[in-house]
C-alpha positions as CSV (number, residue, x, y, z in Angstrom):
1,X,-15.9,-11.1,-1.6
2,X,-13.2,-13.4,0.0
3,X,-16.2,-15.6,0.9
4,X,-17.8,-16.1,-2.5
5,X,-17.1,-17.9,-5.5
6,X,-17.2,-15.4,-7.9
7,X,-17.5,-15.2,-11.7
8,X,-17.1,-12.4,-14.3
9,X,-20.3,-10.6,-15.5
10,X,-20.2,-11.6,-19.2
11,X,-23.6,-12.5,-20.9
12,X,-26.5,-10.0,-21.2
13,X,-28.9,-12.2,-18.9
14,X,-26.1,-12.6,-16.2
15,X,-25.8,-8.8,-16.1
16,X,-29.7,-8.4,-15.8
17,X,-29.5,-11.2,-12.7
18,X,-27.0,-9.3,-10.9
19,X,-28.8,-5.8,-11.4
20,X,-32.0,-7.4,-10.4
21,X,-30.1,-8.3,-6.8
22,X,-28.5,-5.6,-6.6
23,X,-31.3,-3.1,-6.9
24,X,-33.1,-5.7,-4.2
25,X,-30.0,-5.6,-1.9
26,X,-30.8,-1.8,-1.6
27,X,-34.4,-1.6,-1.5
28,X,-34.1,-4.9,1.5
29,X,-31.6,-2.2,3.2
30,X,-33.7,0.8,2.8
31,X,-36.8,-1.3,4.5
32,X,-34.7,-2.5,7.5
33,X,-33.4,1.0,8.2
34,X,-37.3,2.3,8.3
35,X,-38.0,-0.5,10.1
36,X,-35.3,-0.4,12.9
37,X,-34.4,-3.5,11.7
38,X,-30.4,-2.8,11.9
39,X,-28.5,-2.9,15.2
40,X,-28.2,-0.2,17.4
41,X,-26.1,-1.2,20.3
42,X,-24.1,-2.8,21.9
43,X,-20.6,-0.8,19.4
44,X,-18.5,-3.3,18.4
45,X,-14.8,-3.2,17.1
46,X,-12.8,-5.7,14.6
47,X,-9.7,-5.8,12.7
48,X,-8.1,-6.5,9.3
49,X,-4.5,-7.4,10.1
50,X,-2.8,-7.9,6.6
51,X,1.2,-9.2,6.5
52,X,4.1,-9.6,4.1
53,X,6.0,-12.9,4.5
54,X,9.9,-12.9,3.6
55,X,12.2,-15.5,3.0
56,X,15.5,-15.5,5.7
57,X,17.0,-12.8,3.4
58,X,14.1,-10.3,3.6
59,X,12.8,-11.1,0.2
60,X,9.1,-11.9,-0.7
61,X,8.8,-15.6,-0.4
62,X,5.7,-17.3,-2.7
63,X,4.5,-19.7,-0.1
64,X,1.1,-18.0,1.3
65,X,-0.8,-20.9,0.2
66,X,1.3,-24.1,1.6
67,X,1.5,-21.6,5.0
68,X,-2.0,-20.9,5.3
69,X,-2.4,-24.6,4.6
70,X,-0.6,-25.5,7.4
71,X,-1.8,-22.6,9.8
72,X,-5.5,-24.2,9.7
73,X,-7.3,-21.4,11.4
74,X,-10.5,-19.6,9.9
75,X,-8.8,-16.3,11.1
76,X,-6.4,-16.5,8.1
77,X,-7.1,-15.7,4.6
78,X,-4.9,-15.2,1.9
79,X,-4.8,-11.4,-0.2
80,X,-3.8,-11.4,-3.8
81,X,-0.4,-11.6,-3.8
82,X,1.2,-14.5,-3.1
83,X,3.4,-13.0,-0.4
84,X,1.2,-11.8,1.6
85,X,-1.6,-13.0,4.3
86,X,-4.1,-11.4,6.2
87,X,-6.0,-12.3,9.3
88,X,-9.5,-11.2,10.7
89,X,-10.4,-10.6,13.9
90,X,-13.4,-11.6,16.2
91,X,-15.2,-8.9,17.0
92,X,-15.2,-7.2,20.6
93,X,-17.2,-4.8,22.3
94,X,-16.2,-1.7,23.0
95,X,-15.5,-1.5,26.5
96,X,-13.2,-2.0,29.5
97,X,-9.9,-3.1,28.3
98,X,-11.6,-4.6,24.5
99,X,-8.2,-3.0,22.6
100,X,-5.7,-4.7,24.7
101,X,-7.4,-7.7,24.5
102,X,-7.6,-6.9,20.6
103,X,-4.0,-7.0,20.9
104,X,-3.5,-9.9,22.8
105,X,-6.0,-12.2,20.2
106,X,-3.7,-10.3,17.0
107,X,-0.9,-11.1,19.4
108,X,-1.2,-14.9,19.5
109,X,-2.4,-15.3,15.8
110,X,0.6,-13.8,14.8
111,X,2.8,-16.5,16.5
112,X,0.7,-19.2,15.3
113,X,1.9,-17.8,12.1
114,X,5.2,-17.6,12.7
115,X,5.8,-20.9,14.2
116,X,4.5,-22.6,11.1
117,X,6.9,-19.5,8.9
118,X,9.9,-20.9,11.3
119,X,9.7,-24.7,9.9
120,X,9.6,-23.1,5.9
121,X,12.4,-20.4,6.3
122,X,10.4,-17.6,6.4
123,X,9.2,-14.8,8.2
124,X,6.4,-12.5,9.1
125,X,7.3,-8.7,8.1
126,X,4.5,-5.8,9.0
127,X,4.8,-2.9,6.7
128,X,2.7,-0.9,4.7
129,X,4.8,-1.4,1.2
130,X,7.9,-4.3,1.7
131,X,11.3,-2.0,0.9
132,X,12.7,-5.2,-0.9
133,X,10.0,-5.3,-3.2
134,X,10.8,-5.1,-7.1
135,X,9.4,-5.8,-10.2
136,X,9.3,-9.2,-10.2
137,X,7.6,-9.6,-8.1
138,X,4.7,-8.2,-9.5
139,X,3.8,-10.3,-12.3
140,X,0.6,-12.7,-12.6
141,X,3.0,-15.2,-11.9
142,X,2.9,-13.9,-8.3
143,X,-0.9,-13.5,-8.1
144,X,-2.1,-16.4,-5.2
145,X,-3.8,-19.0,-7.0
146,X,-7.2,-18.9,-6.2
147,X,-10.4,-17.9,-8.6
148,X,-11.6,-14.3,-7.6
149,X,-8.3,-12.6,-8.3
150,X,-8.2,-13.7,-11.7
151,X,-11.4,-12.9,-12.3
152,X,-11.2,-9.3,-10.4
153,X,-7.8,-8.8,-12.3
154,X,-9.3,-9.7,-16.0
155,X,-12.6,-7.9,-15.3
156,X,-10.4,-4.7,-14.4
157,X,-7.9,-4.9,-17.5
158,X,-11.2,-5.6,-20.1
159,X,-12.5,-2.4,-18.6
160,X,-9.2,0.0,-19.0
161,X,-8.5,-1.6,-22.3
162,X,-5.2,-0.5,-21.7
163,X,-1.6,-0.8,-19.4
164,X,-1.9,0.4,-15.5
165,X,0.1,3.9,-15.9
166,X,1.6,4.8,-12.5
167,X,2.9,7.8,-11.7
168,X,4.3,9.3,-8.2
169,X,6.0,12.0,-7.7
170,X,8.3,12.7,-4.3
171,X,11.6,13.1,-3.4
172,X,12.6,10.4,-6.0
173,X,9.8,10.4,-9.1
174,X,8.0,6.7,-10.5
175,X,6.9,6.4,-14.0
176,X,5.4,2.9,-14.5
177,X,3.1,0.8,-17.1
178,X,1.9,-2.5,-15.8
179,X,0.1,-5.1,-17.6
180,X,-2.3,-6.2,-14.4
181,X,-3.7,-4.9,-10.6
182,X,-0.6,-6.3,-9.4
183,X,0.6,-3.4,-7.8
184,X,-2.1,-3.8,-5.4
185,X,0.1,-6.2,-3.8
186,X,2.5,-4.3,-2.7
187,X,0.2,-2.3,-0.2
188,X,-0.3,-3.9,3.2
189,X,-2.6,-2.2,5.9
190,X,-4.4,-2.6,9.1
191,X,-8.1,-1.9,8.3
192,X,-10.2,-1.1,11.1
193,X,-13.6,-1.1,11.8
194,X,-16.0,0.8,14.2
195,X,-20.0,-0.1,14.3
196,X,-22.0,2.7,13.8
197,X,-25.8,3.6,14.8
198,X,-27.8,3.6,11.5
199,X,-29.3,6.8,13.3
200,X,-26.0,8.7,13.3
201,X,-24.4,7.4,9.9
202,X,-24.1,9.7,7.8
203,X,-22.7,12.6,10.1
204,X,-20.8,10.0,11.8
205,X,-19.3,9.1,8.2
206,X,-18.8,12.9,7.4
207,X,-16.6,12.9,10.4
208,X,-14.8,10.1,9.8
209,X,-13.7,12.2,6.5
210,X,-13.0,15.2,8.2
211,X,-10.2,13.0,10.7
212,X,-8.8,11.2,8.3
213,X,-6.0,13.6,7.0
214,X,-4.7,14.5,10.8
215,X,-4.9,10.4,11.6
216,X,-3.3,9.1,8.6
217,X,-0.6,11.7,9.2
218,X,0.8,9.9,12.3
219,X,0.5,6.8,10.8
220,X,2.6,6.8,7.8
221,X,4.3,4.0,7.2
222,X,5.0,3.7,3.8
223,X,7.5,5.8,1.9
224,X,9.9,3.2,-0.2
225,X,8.3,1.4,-3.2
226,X,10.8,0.1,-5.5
227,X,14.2,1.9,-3.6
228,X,12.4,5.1,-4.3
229,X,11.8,7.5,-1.8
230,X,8.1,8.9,-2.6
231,X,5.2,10.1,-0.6
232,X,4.9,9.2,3.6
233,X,2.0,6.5,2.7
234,X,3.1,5.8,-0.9
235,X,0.2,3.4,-0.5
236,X,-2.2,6.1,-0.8
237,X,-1.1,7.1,-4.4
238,X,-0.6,3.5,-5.3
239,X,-3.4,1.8,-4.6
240,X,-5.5,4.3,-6.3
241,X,-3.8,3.8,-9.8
242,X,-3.1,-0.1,-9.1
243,X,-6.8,-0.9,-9.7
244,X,-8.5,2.4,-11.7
245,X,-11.2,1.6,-14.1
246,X,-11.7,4.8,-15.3
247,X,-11.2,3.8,-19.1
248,X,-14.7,3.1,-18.7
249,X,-17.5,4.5,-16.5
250,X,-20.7,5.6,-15.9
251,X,-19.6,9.2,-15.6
252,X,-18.7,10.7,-19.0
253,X,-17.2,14.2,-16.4
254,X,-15.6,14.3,-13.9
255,X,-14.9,11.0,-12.8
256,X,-13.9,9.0,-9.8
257,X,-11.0,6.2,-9.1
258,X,-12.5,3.2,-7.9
259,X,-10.1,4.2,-4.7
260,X,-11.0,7.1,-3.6
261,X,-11.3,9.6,-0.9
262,X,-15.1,10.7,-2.4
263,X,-16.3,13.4,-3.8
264,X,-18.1,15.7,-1.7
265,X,-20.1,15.1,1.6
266,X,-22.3,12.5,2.5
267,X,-26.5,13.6,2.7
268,X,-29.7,11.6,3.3
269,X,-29.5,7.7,4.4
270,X,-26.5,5.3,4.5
271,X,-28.6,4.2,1.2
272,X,-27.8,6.9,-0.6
273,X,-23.5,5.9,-0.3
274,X,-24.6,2.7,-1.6
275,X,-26.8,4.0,-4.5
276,X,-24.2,6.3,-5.1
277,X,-21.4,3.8,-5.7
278,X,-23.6,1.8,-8.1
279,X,-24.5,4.3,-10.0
280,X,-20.5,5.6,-10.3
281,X,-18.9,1.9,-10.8
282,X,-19.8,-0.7,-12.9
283,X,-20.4,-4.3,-11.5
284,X,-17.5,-6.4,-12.6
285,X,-17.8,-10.1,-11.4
286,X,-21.1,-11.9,-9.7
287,X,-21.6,-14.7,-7.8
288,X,-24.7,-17.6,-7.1
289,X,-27.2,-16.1,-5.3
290,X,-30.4,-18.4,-3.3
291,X,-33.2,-15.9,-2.5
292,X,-34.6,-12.5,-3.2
293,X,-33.3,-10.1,-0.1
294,X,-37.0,-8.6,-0.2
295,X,-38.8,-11.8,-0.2
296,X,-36.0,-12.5,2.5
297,X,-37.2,-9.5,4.8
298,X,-41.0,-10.6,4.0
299,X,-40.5,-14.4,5.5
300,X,-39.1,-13.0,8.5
301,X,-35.3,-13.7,7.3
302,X,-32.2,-11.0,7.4
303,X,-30.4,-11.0,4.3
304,X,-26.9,-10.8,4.5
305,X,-27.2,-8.6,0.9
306,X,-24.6,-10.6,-0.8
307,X,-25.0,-8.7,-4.5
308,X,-24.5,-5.7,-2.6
309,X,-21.7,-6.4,-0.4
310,X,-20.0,-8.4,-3.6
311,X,-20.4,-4.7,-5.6
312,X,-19.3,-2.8,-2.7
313,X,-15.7,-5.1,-2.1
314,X,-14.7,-3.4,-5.7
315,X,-15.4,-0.2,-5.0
316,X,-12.4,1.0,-2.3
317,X,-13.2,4.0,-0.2
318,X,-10.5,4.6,2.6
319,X,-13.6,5.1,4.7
320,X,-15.8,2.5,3.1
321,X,-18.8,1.4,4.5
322,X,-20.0,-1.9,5.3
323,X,-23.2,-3.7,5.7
324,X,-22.8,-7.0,8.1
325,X,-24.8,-9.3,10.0
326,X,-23.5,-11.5,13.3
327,X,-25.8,-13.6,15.6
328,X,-28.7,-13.3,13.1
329,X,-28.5,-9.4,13.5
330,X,-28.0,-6.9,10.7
331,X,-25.5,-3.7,11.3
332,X,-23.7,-1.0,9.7
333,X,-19.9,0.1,10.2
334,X,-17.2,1.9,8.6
335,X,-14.1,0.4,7.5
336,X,-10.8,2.2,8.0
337,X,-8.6,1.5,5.2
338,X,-6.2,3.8,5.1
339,X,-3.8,3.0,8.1
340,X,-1.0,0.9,7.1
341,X,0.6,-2.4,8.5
342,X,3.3,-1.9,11.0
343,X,5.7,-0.8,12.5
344,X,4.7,-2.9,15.3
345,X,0.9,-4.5,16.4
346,X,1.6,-1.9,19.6
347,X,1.6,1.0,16.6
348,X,-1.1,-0.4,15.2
349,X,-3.1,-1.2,18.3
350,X,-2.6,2.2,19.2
351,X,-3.8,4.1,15.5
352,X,-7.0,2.2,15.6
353,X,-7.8,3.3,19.3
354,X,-6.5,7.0,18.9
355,X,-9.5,6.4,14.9
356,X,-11.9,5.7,17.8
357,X,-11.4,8.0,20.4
358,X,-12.2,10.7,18.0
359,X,-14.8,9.0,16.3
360,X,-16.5,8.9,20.1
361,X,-15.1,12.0,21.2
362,X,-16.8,14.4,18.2
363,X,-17.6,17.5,20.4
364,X,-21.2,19.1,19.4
365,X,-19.5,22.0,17.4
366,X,-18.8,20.0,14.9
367,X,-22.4,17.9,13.9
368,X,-23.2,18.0,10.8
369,X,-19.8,19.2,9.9
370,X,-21.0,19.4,6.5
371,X,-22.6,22.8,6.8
372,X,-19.9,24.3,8.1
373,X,-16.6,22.6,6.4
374,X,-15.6,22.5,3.0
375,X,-15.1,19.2,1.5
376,X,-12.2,20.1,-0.4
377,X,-10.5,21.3,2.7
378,X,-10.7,17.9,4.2
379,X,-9.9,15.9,1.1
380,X,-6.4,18.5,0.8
381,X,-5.8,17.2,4.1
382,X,-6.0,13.8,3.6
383,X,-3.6,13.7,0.4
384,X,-1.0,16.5,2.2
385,X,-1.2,13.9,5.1
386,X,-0.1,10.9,2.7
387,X,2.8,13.0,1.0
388,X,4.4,15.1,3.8
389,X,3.2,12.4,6.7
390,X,3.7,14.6,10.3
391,X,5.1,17.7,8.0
392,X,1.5,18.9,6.8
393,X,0.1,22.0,7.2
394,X,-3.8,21.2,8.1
395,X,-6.3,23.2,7.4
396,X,-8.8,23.0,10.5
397,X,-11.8,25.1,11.3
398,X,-11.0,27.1,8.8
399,X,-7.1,28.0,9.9
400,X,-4.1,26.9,9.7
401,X,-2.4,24.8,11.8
402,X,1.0,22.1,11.9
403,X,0.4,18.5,12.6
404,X,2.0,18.8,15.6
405,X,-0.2,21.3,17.1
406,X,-3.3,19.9,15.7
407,X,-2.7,16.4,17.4
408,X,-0.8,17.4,20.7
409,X,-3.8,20.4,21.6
410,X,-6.5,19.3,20.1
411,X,-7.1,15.7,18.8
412,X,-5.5,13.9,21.6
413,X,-7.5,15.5,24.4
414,X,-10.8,14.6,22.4
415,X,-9.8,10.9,21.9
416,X,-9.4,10.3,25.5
417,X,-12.8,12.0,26.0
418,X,-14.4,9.9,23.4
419,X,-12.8,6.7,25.1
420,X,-14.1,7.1,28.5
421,X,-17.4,8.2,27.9
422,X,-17.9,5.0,26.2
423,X,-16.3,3.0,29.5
424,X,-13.1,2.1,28.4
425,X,-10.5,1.3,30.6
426,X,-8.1,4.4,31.5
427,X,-4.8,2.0,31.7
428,X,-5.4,0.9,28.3
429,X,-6.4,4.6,27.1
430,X,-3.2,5.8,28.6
431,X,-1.1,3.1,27.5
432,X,-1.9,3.6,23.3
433,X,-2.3,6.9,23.2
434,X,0.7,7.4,24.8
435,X,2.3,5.7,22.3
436,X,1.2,8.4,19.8
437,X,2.0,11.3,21.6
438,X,5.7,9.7,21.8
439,X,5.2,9.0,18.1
440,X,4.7,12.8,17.2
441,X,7.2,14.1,19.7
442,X,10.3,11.7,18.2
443,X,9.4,10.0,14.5
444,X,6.7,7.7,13.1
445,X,7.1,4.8,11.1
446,X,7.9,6.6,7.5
447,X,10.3,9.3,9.2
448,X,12.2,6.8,10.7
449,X,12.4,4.2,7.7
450,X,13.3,7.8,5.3
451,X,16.3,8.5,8.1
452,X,17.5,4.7,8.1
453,X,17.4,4.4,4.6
454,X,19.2,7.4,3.7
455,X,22.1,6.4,6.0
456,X,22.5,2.9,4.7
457,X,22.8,4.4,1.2
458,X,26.0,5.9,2.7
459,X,27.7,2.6,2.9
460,X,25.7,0.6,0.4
461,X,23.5,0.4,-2.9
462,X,19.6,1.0,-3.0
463,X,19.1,-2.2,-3.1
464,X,21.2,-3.8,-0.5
465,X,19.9,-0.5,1.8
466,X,16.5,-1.9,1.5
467,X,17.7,-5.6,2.5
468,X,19.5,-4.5,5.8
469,X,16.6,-2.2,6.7
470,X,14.2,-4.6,6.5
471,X,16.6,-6.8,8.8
472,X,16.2,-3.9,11.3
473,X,12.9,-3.4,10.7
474,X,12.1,-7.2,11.4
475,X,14.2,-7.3,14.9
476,X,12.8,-4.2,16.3
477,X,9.2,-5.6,15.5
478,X,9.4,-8.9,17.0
479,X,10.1,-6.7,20.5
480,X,7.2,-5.5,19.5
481,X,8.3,-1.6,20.8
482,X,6.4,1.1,19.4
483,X,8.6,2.3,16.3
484,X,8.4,6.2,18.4
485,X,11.2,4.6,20.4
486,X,13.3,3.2,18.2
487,X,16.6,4.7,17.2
488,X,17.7,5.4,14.0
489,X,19.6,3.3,11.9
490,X,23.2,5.0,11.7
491,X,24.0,3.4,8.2
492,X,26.8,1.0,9.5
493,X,24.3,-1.6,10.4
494,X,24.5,-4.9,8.2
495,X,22.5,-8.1,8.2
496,X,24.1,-10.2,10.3
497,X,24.8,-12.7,8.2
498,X,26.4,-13.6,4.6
499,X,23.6,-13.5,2.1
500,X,24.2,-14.6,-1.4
501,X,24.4,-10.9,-3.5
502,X,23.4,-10.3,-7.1
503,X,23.8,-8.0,-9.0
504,X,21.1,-5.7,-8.4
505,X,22.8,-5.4,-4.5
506,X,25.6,-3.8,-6.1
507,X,25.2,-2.6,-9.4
508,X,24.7,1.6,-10.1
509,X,21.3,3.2,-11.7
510,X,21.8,6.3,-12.1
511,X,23.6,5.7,-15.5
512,X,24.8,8.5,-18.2
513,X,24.1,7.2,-21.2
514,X,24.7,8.5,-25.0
515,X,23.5,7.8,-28.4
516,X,25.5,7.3,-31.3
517,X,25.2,9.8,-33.1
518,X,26.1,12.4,-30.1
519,X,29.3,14.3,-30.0
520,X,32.6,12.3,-29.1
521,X,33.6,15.6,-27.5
522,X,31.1,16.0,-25.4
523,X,30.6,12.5,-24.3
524,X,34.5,12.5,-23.9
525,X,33.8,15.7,-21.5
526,X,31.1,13.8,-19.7
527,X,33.2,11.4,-18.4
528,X,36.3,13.7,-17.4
529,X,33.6,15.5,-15.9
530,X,31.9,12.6,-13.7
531,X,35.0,11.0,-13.6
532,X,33.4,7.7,-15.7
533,X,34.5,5.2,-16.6
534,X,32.2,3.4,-18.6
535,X,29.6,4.9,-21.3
536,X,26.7,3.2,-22.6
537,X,25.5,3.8,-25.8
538,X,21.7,3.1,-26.5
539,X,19.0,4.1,-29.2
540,X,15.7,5.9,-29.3
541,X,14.4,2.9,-27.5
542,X,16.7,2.6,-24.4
543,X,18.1,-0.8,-26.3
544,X,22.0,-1.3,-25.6
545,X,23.8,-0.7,-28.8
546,X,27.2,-0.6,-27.7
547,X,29.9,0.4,-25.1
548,X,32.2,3.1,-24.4
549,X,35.4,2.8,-22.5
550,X,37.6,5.9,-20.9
551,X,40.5,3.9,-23.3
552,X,38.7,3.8,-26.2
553,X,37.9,7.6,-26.0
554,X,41.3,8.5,-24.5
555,X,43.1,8.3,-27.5
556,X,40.9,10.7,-29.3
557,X,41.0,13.8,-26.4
558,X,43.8,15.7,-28.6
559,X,42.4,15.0,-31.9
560,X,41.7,18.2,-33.9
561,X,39.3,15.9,-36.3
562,X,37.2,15.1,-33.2
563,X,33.9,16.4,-34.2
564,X,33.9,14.5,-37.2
565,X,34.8,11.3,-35.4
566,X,31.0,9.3,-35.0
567,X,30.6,7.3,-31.5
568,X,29.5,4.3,-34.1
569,X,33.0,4.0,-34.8
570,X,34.7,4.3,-31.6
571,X,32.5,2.0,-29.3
572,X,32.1,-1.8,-28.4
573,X,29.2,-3.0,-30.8
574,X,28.3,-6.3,-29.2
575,X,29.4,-5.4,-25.2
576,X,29.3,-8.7,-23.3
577,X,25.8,-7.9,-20.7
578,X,24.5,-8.9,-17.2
579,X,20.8,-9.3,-15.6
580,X,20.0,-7.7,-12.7
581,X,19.9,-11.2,-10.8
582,X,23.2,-12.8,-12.0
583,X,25.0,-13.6,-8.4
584,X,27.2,-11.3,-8.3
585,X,30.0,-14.0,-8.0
586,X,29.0,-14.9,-11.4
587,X,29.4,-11.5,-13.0
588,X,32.7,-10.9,-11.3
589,X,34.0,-14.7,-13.1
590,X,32.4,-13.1,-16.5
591,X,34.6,-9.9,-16.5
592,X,37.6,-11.4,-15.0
593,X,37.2,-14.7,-18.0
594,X,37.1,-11.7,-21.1
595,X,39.8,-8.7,-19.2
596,X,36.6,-6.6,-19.0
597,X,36.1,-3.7,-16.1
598,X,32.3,-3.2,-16.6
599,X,28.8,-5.1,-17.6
600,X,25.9,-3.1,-18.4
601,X,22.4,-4.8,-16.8
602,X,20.1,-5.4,-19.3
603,X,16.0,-6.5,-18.8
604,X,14.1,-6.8,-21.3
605,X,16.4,-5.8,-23.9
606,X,17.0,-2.3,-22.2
607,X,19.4,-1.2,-20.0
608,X,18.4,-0.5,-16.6
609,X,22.2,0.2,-15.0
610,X,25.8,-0.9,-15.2
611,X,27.7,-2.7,-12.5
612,X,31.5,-1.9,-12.7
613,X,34.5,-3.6,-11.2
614,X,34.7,-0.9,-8.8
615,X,31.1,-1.6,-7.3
616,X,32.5,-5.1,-6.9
């Protein structure tokens, strides 16, 4: 998609065009793979290395398209927030020492993108959600300002017809309505790919599905989004809300996101995935297309099945496959989407080789896994994986078994297996998948950022937590040493520098809060009892209708007429507010100038927290 200039599918006759290449795409597909017309050998491997990009305090900085600009280099390509990049690798072989030399090409893009990051204050951050993202940064006004996001993003909202709901539930609960696919933005990943023999798809594809759960479990890397602390790869849950069509479908039952795990196994052809998405998902944008892909096929020509591959980039599997041609030859892979960026391109390096390893290393016990698994056992897996990361309970061959197990006895052994019976170097075998087997013996990426975060909310505020992790975060990663050996964060870390705070680093969310017409006793008790300070009084509608003060109240705490005294009368009606971004030098002038000890933070008219002059 990132290749075509697309266009939404609007008129009748532009509909009909599409569908007319688009059933052509599949028939031209169907006819190579009877023909032996796709690839067979040699396997290749490639990379999708996505990145967040920070100003020099850790915040998402809007420059992607003056960096990428500058950068010059086909490898780079932007993704649909503004704060993010992403960069594509050539393809290798798979052979000898192809991953480190994976690394080393990743490696060396990377600082091509930093040195051009150094000269505009900014920085290259790889994580799988940014910790100091917050809403803001999640408006259109942050979509990158190029053609196919618009159109993908208006397409998507016409079809819904209504707000994004988003809903995650984990140690710390999200409840969220958004007015656009934004949220997309926040997810960053490392999507790998593996070329498969069109001979061996579709059990090769079945067990990509059945690894998945155990894989992504090892690779969390995502657990903050917002200063909540939800699932291990928050992504996961995310992602497949941030872009979900299903206001509209084919399928009047039992319906499918748009992301999704699937269904239920894959039978028949690679074909059959393909008809399968088109007949679930309606096309939402189109593109210019020059010839038939059948005609194509007749004259001797391989199409490169652009309709197709254009439908296919809006439908997101987290094992999605691809249809590809390079050097005039047509192939087949699967795309892993699920990993996440980070902690380090050594992490990285290393979950994409231990993905392949098992891929290769399938022992003959479990072909055609389908007869003898059930799907709903595999897609449990995956989801337990993304919430409880390396604390899930898998269920394998039909029993139960801990992550730990699972990988140490049983997955590890059969990666190395896969990797040397395809020729690759045992220095580079040993050297990744050590790194995960010191990954599950001491913490992965999400265990260690859930550790470090908690211990910097001992000395500081969500926010300012998520500012000095990131700092951390961004040190240890430019060492580039797996994140299994770092140490955590003890909570008395700090940036290293003065950064200019707001209010948001200092002001407190978890707010009691009362309405007016609520019992002065009991609001009275409230505070006693929580040793507060400051009440806020709002309506039905969360809107800030006045302001209690421990003074104002004090007065009243012997008062035999109490319960007849309304909050209406006692409270400020017009309390002098804050926003969230007000520098927090500004709010502290603002209560010193009117003798006050408290503001209450209000966005959009509602209050989101209060910021006291003992947070100051």
């Amino acid at each position: 998609m990132g290749n075509l200039n697309v266009t939404r599918l609007t008129s009748k006759a532009e509909k009909a065009a599409f569908i007319h290449q688009l059933t052509q795409d599949i028939e031209a597909l169907e006819i190579m793979l009877k023909e032996g017309l796709i690839e067979t050998e040699p396997i290749r491997i490639g990379a999708e290395q996505e990145f967040c990009i920070v100003n020099n305090d850790f915040y998402p900085n809007d420059n992607s398209l003056a960096l990428l600009n500058e950068i010059n280099d086909d490898h780079f390509t932007t993704e649909i927030g503004n704060y993010n990049l992403e960069i594509n690798s050539d393809p290798l072989t798979l052979k000898d020492d192809c991953f480190s030399q994976l690394h080393k090409q990743l490696s060396d893009l990377l600082d091509k993108a930093r040195s051009v990051c150094e000269k505009h204050n900014t920085k290259v951050i790889l994580t799988g959600i940014l910790p100091t993202l917050s809403l803001k940064y999640i408006s259109e006004d942050n979509m990158t300002k190029i053609q196919r996001y618009s159109v993908l993003n208006e397409a998507i909202k016409d079809s819904r017809k209504q707000d994004f709901s988003i809903h995650i539930k984990g140690v710390d609960e999200l409840n969220l309505l958004h007015d656009s696919v934004m949220l997309e933005a926040c997810n960053t990943s490392f999507q790998a790919h593996l070329q498969i023999h069109p001979d061996n798809f579709i059990d090769d594809y079945n067990w990509a599905q059945a690894i998945a759960g155990p894989v992504l479990s090892i690779c969390t890397n995502s657990p903050l989004l917002f200063g909540k602390e939800l699932w291990n790869e928050t992504r996961i849950a995310l992602f497949t809300q941030s872009v979900d069509t299903r206001a509209n479908s084919f399928i009047l039952n039992e319906k499918q996101s748009r992301v999704s795990f699937g269904a239920s196994w894959e039978t028949g052809t690679v074909v059959d995935i393909f008809r399968d998405s088109v007949s679930r998902f309606r096309s939402l944008v189109t593109s210019e297309y020059d010839k038939d892909s059948v005609d194509m096929l007749k004259a001797g020509e391989i199409p490169k099945l652009k309709a197709l591959s254009l439908h296919n980039g809006t439908v997101y599997r987290w094992n999605r496959v691809c249809y590809g041609v390079g050097g005039g030859k047509p192939h087949l892979r699967i795309e892993n989407r699920y990993i996440p960026s980070g902690p380090t391109l050594s992490d990285e390096i290393a979950n994409m080789m231990f993905w392949v390893g098992l891929m290769l290393g399938k022992p003959k016990t479990f072909e055609n896994i389908h007869e003898k698994w059930d799907f709903k056992d595999v897609k449990t897996n995956f989801f337990n994986a993304a919430r409880y990361g390396m604390g899930t309970q898998f269920i394998w061959n039909g029993e139960y078994i801990s992550s730990h197990n699972l990988l140490l006895d049983y997955l590890l052994p059969m990666a190395y297996k896969g990797l040397y019976k395809v020729g690759i170097s045992p220095k580079d075998a040993e050297e990744y998948l050590t790194i995960i087997e010191n990954r599950i013996k001491s913490n992965c990426g999400s265990q260690w950022m859930i550790k470090s975060y908690r211990n910097l909310q001992q000395k500081y505020k969500p926010y300012s937590a998520a500012q000095v992790l990131v700092a951390n975060m961004y040190k240890k990663q430019e060492q580039d040493f797996p994140v299994g050996s770092w140490s955590i964060l003890s909570g008395r870390e700090s940036l290293g520098f003065d950064s200019e705070k707001t209010v948001k680093h200092a002001m407190s969310t978890k707010v009691f809060s009362v309405e007016k017409n609520d019992s002065l006793k009991l609001v009275l008790s409230i505070m006693k009892w929580k040793n507060i300070h400051h009440m806020p009084v709002i309506n039905k509608k969360l809107k800030l209708v006045g302001l209690l003060s421990w003074n104002d109240v004090l007065k009243y705490i012997n008062d035999t007429n109490i319960n007849s005294i309304s909050i209406e009368k006692v409270m400020h009606k017009e309390p002098i507010t804050t926003t969230e971004w007000m520098p927090l030098s500004e709010a502290k002038a603002l209560m010193e100038a009117n003798n006050i000890n408290s503001l209450p933070v209000i966005k959009n008219d509602k209050l989101i927290g209060i910021i006291t002059s003992k947070d100051m």
